[in-house]
C-alpha positions, 0 to 999 in steps of 0.5 A, a space after each residue: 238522250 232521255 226526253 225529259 232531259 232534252 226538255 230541261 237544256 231547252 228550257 235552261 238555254 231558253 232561260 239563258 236567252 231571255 235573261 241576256 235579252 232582257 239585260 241587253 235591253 236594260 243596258 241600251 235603255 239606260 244609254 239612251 236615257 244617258 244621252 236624253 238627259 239634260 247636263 248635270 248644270 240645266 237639271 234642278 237639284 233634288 234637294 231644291 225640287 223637294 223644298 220648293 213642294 213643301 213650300 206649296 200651298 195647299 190646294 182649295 176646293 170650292 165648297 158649295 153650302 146653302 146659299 154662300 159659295 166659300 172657299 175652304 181648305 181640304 185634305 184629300 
């Protein structure tokens, strides 16, 4: 067989090896964050995980100026 096409079936079967490696690696980590998870009734909802950050105050920064030390809000 002519060199050039050896070459291509090798690259291609290496292609091939690397995708079935890699979804082979997907799927044994998706298992095992399956059985790591918390059930469904322990974990907090994302609705209330996502009101709960907008409730938050915003973060104060210590604003040294002159002689006084105040506390201001800043934004980063």
């Amino acid at each position: 067989m002519h060199p050039d096409i050896l070459r291509q079936l090798a690259a291609d079967h290496i292609r091939e090896l690397v995708t079935e490696a890699g979804e082979t690696r997907r799927a044994r980590d998706a298992r095992r964050a399956r059985r790591h998870r918390p059930p469904a009734h322990l974990r907090p909802s994302t609705r209330l995980y996502a009101q709960q950050r907008e409730s938050r105050p915003e973060p104060r920064t210590l604003v040294r100026s002159g002689a006084d030390d105040r506390v201001e809000s800043c934004r980063p």
